[in-house]
Phi, psi and omega in degrees: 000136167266134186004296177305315159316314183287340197284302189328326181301319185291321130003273173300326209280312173304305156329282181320301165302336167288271215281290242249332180229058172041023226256127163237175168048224205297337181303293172334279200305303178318301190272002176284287170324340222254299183310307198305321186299330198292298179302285173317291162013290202280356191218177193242157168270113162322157154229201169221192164223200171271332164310302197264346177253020152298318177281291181341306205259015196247001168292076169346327170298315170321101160289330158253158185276311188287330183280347188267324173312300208266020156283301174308319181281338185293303182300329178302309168326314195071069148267181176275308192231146183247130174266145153186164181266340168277066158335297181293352165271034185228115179248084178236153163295151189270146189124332242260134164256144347297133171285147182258111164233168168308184165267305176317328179271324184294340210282314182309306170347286206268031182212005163257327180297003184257000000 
């Protein structure tokens, strides 16, 4: 995951806790803190260099600059697989490493492969 990715996560997850289950002040921040931390445990951070968001921004295939940033920190990584919900903003060939799936195609994946 990359930097970026995490601060959005951290973002979203923080919604979800205010609006969907009503959690305000230190409590909210208490069980904020305790998942991110939870997370980070379990995953590695991508990074980047000048280099590689060189690429990023300079890549032509790309309609956006952030999904070609976070391809580039992905391939910097040596991953396998790039998660994201826009799929179609990833303009790759099949085969190609990392491979971009969905969350929905990892999950199918990984629960036919068992």
């Amino acid at each position: 995951m990359t930097e970026g990715s995490f601060y959005t996560m951290i973002f979203l997850v923080d919604k979800y806790l205010r609006k969907e289950r009503g959690l305000q002040g230190e409590v909210r921040m208490q069980i904020l803190r305790e998942l991110m931390s939870d997370i980070l445990r379990v995953i590695r951070i991508a990074g980047h260099n000048k280099s590689s968001l060189l690429r990023g921004i300079s890549d032509i295939e790309y309609k956006d600059i952030e999904d070609s940033c976070q391809y580039q920190a992905a391939q910097r990584a040596g991953c396998e697989l790039l998660l994201t919900f826009n799929d179609v903003d990833y303009p790759l060939a099949e085969g190609v490493v990392p491979c971009v799936m969905t969350p929905q195609e990892f999950l199918d994946s990984y629960s036919n492969s068992k």
